[in-house]
MARSERO-609459 format. One line per field, with one value per residue (C-alpha): residue number from 1; residue in one letter; x, y, z. Coordinates in steps of 0.25 Angstrom, whole numbers, padded with zeros to 4 digits. Example, Ala and Ser with C-alpha at 12.3 -4.5 7.8 and 13.67 -1.06 7.14 Angstrom:
2
nr	(1	2)
rest	(A	S)
c1	(0049	0055)
c2	(-0018	-0004)
c3	(0031	0029)
//
This chain:
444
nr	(1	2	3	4	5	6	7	8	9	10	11	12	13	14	15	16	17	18	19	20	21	22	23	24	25	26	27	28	29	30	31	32	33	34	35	36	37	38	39	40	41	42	43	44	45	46	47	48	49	50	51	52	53	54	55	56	57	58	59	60	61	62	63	64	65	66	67	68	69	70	71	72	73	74	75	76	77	78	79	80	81	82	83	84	85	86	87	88	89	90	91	92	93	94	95	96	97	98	99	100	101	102	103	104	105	106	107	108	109	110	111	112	113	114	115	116	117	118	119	120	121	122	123	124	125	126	127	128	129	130	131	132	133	134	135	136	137	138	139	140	141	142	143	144	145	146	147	148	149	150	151	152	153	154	155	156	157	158	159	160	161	162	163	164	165	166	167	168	169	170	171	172	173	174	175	176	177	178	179	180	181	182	183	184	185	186	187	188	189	190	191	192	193	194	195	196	197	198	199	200	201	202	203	204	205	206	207	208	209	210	211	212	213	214	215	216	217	218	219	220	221	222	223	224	225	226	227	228	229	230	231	232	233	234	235	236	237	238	239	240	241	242	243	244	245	246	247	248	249	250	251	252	253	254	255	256	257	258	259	260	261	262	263	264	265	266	267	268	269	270	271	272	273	274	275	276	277	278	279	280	281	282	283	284	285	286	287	288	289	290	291	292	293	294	295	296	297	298	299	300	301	302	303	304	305	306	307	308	309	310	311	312	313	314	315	316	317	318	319	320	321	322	323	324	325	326	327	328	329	330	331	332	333	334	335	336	337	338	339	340	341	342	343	344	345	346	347	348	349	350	351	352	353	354	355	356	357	358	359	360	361	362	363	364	365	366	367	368	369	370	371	372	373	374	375	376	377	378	379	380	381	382	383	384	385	386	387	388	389	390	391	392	393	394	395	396	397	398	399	400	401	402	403	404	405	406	407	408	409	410	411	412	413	414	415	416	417	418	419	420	421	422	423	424	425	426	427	428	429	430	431	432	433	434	435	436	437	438	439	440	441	442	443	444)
rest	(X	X	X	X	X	X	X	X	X	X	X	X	X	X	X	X	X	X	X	X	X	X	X	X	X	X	X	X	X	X	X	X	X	X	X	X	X	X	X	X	X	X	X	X	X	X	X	X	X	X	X	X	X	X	X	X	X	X	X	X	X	X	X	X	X	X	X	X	X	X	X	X	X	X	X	X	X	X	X	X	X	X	X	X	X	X	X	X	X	X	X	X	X	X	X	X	X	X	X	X	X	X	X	X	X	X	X	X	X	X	X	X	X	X	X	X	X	X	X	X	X	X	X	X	X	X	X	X	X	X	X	X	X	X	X	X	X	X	X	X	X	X	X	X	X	X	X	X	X	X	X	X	X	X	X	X	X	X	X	X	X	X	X	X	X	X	X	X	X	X	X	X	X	X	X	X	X	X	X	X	X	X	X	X	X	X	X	X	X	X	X	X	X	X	X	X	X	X	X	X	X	X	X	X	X	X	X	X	X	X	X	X	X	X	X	X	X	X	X	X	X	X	X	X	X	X	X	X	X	X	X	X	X	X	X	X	X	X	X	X	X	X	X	X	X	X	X	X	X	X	X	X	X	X	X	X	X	X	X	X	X	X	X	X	X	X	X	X	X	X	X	X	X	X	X	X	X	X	X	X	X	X	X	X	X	X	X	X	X	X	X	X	X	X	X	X	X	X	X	X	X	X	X	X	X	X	X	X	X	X	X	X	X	X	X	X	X	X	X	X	X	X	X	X	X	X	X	X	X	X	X	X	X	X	X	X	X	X	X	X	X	X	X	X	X	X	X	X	X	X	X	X	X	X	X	X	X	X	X	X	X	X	X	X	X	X	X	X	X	X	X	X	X	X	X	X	X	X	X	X	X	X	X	X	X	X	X	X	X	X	X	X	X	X	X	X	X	X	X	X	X	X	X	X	X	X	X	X	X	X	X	X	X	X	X	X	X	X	X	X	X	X	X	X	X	X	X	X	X	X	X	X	X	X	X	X	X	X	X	X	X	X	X	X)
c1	(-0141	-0148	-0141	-0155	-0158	-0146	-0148	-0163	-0159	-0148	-0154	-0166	-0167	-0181	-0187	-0202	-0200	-0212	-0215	-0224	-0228	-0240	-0247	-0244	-0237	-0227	-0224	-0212	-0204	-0188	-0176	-0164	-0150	-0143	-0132	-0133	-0142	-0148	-0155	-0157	-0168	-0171	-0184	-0190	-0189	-0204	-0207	-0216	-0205	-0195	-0205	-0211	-0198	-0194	-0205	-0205	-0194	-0198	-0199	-0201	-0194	-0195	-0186	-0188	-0198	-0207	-0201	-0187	-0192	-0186	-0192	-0186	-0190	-0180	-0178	-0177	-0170	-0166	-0152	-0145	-0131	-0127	-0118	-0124	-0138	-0130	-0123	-0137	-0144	-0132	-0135	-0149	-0150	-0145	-0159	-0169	-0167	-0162	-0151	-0143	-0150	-0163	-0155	-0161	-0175	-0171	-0170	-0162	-0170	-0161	-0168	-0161	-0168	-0169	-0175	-0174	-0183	-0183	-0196	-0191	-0182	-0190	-0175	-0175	-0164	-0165	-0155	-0156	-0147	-0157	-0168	-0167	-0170	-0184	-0182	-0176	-0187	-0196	-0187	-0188	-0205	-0206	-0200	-0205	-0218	-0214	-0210	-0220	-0231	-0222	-0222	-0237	-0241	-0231	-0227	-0217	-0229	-0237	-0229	-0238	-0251	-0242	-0235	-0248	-0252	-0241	-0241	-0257	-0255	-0242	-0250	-0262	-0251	-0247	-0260	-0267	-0256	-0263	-0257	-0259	-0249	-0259	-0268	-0256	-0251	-0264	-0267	-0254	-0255	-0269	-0266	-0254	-0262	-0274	-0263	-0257	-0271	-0271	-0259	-0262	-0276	-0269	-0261	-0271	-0280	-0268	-0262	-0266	-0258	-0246	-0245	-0244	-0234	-0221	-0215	-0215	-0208	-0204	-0217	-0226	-0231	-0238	-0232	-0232	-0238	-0248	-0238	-0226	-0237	-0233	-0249	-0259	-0268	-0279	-0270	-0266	-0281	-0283	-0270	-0275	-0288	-0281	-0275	-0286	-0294	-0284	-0282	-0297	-0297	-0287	-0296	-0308	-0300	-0295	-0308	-0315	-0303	-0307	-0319	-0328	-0325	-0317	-0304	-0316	-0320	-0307	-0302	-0314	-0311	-0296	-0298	-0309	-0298	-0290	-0296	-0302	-0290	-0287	-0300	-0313	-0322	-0317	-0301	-0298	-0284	-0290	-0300	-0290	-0292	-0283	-0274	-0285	-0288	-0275	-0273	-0286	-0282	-0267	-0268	-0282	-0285	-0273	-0270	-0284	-0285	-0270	-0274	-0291	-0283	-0275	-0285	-0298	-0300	-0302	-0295	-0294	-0281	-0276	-0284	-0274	-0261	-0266	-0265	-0250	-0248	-0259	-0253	-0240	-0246	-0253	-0239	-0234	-0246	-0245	-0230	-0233	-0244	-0232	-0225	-0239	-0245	-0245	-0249	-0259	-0266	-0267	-0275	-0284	-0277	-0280	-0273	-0268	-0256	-0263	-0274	-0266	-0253	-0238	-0235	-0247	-0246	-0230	-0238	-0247	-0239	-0232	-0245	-0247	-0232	-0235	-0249	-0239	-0232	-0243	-0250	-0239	-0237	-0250	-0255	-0241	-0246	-0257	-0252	-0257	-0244	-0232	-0221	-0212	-0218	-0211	-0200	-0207	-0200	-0189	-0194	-0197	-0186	-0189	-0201	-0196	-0187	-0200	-0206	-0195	-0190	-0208	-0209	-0195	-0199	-0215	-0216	-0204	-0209	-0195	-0189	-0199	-0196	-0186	-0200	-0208	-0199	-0197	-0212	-0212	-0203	-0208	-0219	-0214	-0203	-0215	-0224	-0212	-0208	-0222	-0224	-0212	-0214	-0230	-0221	-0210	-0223	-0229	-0217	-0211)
c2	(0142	0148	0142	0140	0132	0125	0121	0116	0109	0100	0101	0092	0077	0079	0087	0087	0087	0088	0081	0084	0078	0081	0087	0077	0082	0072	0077	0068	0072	0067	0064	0072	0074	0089	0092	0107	0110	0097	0087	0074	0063	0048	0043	0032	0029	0027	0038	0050	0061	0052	0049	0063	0071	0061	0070	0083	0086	0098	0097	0106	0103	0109	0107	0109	0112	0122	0135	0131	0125	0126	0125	0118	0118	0108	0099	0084	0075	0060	0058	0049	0045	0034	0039	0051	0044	0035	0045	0052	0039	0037	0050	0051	0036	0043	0050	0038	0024	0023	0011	0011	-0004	0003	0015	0010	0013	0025	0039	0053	0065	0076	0089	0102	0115	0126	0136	0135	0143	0147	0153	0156	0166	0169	0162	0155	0151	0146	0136	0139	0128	0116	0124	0120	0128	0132	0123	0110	0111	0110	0100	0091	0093	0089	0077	0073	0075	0065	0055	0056	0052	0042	0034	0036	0031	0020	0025	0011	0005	0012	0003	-0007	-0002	0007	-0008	-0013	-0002	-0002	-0016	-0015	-0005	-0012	-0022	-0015	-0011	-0025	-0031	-0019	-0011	0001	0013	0026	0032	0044	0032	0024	0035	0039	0026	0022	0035	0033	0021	0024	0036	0026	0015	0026	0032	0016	0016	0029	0024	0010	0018	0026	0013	0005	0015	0004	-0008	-0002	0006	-0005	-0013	-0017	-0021	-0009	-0012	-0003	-0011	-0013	-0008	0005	0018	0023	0038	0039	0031	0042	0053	0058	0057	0056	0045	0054	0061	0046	0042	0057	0054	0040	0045	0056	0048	0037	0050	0053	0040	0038	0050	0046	0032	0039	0048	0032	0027	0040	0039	0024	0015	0009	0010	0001	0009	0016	0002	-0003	0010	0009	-0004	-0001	0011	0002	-0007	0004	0011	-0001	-0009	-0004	0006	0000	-0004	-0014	-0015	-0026	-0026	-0031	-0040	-0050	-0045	-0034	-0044	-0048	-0031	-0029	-0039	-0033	-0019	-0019	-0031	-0031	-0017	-0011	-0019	-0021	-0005	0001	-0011	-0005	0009	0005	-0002	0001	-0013	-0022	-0035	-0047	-0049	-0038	-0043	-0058	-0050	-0042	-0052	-0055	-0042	-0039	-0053	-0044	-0034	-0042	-0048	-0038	-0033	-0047	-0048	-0034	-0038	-0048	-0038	-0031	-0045	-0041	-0028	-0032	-0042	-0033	-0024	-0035	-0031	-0045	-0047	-0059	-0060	-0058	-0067	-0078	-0076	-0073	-0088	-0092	-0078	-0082	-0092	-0082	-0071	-0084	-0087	-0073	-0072	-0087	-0080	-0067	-0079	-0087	-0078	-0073	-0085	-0087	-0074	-0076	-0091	-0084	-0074	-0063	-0060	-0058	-0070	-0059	-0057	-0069	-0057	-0056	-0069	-0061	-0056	-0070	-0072	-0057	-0064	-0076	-0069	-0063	-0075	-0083	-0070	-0069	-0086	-0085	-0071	-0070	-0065	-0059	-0042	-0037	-0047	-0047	-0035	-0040	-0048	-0036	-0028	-0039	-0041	-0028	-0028	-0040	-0035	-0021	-0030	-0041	-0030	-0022	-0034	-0039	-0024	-0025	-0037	-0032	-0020	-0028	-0038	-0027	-0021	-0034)
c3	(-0123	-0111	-0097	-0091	-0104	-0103	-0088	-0092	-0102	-0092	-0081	-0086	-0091	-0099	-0110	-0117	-0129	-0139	-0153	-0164	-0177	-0185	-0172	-0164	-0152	-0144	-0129	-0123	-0111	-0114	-0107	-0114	-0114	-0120	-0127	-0123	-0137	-0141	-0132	-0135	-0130	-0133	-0135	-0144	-0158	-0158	-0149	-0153	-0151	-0160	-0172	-0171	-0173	-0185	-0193	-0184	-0175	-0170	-0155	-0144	-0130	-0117	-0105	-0089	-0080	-0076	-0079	-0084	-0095	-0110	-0124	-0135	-0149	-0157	-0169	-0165	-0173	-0171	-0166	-0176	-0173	-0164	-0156	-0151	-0151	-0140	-0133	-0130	-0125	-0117	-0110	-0110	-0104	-0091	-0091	-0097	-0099	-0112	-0116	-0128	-0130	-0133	-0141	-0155	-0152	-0145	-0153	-0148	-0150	-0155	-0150	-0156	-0150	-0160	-0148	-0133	-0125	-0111	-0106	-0093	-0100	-0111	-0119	-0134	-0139	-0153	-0161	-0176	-0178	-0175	-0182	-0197	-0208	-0213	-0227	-0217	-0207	-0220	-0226	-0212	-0211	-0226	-0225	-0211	-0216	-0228	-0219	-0209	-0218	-0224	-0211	-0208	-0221	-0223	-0235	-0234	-0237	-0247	-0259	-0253	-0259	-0272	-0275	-0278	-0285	-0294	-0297	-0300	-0310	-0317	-0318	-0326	-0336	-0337	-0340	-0345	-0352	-0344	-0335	-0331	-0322	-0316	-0312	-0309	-0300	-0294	-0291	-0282	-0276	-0272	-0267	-0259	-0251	-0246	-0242	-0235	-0228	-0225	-0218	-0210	-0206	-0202	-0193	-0187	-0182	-0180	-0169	-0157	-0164	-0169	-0155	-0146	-0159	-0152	-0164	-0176	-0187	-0198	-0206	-0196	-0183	-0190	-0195	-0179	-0184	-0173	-0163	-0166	-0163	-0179	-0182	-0171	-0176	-0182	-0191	-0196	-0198	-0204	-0215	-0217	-0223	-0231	-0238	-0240	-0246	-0255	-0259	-0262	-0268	-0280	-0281	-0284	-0295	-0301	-0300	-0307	-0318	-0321	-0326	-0316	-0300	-0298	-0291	-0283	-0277	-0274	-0269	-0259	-0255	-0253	-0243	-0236	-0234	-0230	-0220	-0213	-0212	-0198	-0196	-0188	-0187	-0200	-0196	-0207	-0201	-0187	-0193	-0199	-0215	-0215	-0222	-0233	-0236	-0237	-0249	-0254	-0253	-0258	-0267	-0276	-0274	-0276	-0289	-0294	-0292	-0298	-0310	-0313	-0313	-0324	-0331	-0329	-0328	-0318	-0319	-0308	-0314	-0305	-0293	-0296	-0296	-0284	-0274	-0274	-0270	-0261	-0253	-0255	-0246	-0237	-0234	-0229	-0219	-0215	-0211	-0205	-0194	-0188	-0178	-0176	-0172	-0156	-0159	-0170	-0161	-0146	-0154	-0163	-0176	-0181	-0194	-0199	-0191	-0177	-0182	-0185	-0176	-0180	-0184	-0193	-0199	-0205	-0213	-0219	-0224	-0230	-0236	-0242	-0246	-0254	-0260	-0266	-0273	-0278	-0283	-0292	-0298	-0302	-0306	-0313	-0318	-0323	-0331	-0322	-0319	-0328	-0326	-0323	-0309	-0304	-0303	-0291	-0285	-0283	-0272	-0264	-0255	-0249	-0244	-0240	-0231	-0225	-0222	-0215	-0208	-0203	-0199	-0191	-0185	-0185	-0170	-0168	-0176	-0177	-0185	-0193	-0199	-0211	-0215	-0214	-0223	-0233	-0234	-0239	-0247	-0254	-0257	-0262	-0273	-0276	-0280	-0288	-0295	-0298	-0304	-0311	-0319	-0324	-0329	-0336	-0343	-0347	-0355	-0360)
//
C-alpha cells in the first residue's frame, strides 16, 4: 500500500463513511480503528449505516483532510465473532465511549476496501480479494432485495389475513363440497398483496409514533424502513398503494368471474379499511375503532369473501364462524398496542389500550380471548362447526400463558415479549387446527 495512504490512514481517528439503500443516502462521520487493510467502526444496531448495509453493503469512505484525503470504495459486513467483536471495542473505546455493558446493542462495521485512491497522486490501488465475483455480487442483491421487502411488508404477518383465507375456503368444501384451486389461489394471493400495501401504508403514516417508540420489539414498534433510511417514506406510501392496486385488481377479476357483486362490495370495503386505518382525515386507528375494523376486515370479510369465492353463495353461516377468528386477530393487535402504549398516546393514537389504560386493558384481551372460546363451542353446539374443532383446545394453555405473563407484566414492554410471540402463535395453531378439522369432516 501507498505509505502516504498508510500514514493517513494512522494518523487519523475519524472516517465518513457513506450508506445507500434504495436511493436513500446515509452520510455518517465514524470513529475507526485499522488493521493495516481493513477498518473497523461501532455504531448502533439500529443505526442507518448498520441497517442499510444489512441489504446493501457497498459503502464509500473517505479519510483526512483537505488535500491529503483518500477515497475508499469497500464491502461492509457485520463482524460476527465474539472475541474479535471485543477486542475492536476494547480498542475503539479508547477513542469513543463505548462499554463492553452496552456491547449487545452495539455492531462492528467491517469495512474491506476494494480500491484506494489517492488524489493527491493521482494513486488507486485496487483489492480483488474483497471484490466478489460478478455471479456473488448478484447472488448478495438478489437475496437482499428479498429480504428487504420482507421486512417492509411484514411478511411474518401476512399468515394473519392468508389463515383466514384458507380457513374460509375449507370451510366452503366443507359445507358446500365446492373448490376451485385457481380461485383459491387468486383469492390468498389477492388478499396477501392488500394486507401487505396495508402494512406499507401503516408504516408510512405511522413514521411519528414508531419514531419516538422506546420499546421495539420483534412484533411491534413498526417495521422501522423509513427509521433505517431503507425507504424514505414516499416510496413506502408509493409500494403500499402498489400493492393495494394489484390486489384490487385480482378482486375485480373474482368478482367478474362470479354471480352478483358481492366480492366487488366487500373488496371495496376491505381497502376502505385499509387505507384509512392510519391515513387522515378518517385514521380509525386513532379514533378508538381500529380495533372493531380490524375484526370486520380479517374476520367477516376475509371468511365471508374466500367462502362466496367458492360458492357463489352467500351464507351467514360463514359470517358465525368468522368471528372466532377475527377475535383471533384482534388479539393480537390488542396485546401489540401494550409496549406502544407511551408512544401510541404522545401522538393521540388512541386505541383501546391508550383509551382505557395498561390495567383495564389485561381484562379486555381476556375478554376477547374468552369470546374466541365461546364462540367455538357454540357454533360448535350448534352444528356449525364440526365436533372435531374442539381440537382446537389444544392449544389453550399457549394462551393461558399469554395472559398470566400480560396481568403480571402489563407495563413493563420487554417482558412482554414471550405474550406477544405466543399470541401469535396461538392464533397461527387455532386457525390451523380449526382448518384441519373442516378438512378431516369433510372426508370422513
Amino acid at each position: 500500500m501507498h505509505g502516504l495512504i498508510k500514514k493517513i490512514v494512522f494518523d487519523n481517528n475519524k472516517l465518513r463513511i457513506i450508506s445507500c439503500c434504495h436511493n436513500n443516502q446515509n452520510l455518517q462521520t465514524c470513529n475507526y480503528v485499522s488493521d493495516g487493510i481493513k477498518l473497523y467502526v461501532a455504531e448502533n444496531e439500529k443505526s442507518k449505516l448498520v441497517q442499510q448495509i444489512l441489504f446493501n453493503p457497498k459503502t464509500l469512505v473517505s479519510i483526512g483532510a483537505n488535500d491529503d484525503i483518500i477515497n475508499i470504495k469497500a464491502y461492509t459486513s457485520i463482524v460476527k465473532k465474539d472475541k474479535i467483536k471485543s477486542e475492536i471495542i476494547e480498542d475503539l473505546s479508547k477513542k469513543e465511549e463505548i462499554s463492553l455493558q452496552t456491547s449487545s446493542s452495539i455492531k462492528i462495521v467491517e469495512i474491506s476496501p476494494t480500491e484506494i485512491s489517492y488524489p493527491k497522486d493521482n494513486y488507486t490501488q485496487v483489492f480483488p480479494e474483497n471484490q466478489p465475483s460478478f455471479l456473488k455480487e448478484l447472488s448478495i442483491t438478489f437475496k437482499s432485495s428479498i429480504k428487504l421487502w420482507l421486512k417492509a411488508t411484514a411478511a411474518q404477518f401476512l399468515v394473519a389475513s392468508a389463515l383466514p383465507v384458507i380457513f374460509g375456503s375449507m370451510f366452503a368444501l366443507y359445507f358446500s363440497g365446492s373448490f376451485n384451486w385457481l380461485f383459491f389461489v387468486l383469492t390468498l394471493l389477492g388478499i396477501t398483496c392488500i394486507h401487505a400495501g396495508t402494512n406499507l401504508i401503516n408504516d408510512a403514516f405511522d413514521v411519528e409514533t414508531d419514531s419516538i417508540n422506546r420499546y421495539v420489539t420483534p412484533f411491534s414498534g413498526g417495521r422501522r424502513t423509513i427509521q433505517g433510511g431503507l425507504f424514505s417514506r414516499s416510496q413506502v406510501f408509493i409500494s403500499g398503494i402498489v400493492f393495494l392496486i394489484i390486489g384490487s385488481g385480482i378482486g375485480l377479476y373474482l368478482n367478474f368471474s362470479l354471480d352478483n357483486n358481492i366480492i366487488l362490495y366487500i373488496g371495496i370495503a376491505g381497502v376502505i379499511i385499509a387505507f384509512f386505518y392510519v391515513v387522515g382525515p378518517v385514521k380509525f386507528a386513532y379514533r378508538g375503532v381500529g380495533e372493531i375494523f380490524l375484526f370486520i376486515g380479517f374476520g367477516p370479510l376475509l371468511v365471508i369473501g374466500s367462502f362466496y369465492v367458492q360458492t357463489s353463495d352467500f351464507s351467514w353461516i360463514s359470517v358465525y364462524v368468522s368471528i372466532p377468528i377475527g377475535l383471533l386477530v384482534v388479539s393480537i393487535l390488542h396485546i401489540n398496542q401494550f409496549p406502544d402504549y407511551e408512544a401510541d398516546k404522545e401522538v393521540g393514537k388512541n386505541n383501546w389500550v391508550v383509551l382505557m389504560g395498561r390495567s383495564v386493558s389485561r381484562y379486555v384481551y381476556l375478554l376477547i380471548i374468552l369470546g374466541v372460546y365461546i364462540a367455538l363451542v357454540v357454533l360448535i353446539a350448534k352444528d356449525v362447526l364440526p365436533l372435531l374443532s374442539l381440537l382446537t383446545l389444544i392449544v389453550t394453555p399457549l394462551i393461558i400463558k399469554a395472559v398470566i405473563i400480560l396481568f403480571r407484566n402489563y407495563n413493563k414492554p420487554i417482558k412482554l415479549i414471550p405474550a406477544l410471540a405466543l399470541t401469535i402463535f396461538h392464533m397461527i395453531s387455532f386457525i390451523i387446527l380449526l382448518t384441519i378439522s373442516v378438512i378431516l369432516s369433510f372426508y370422513i
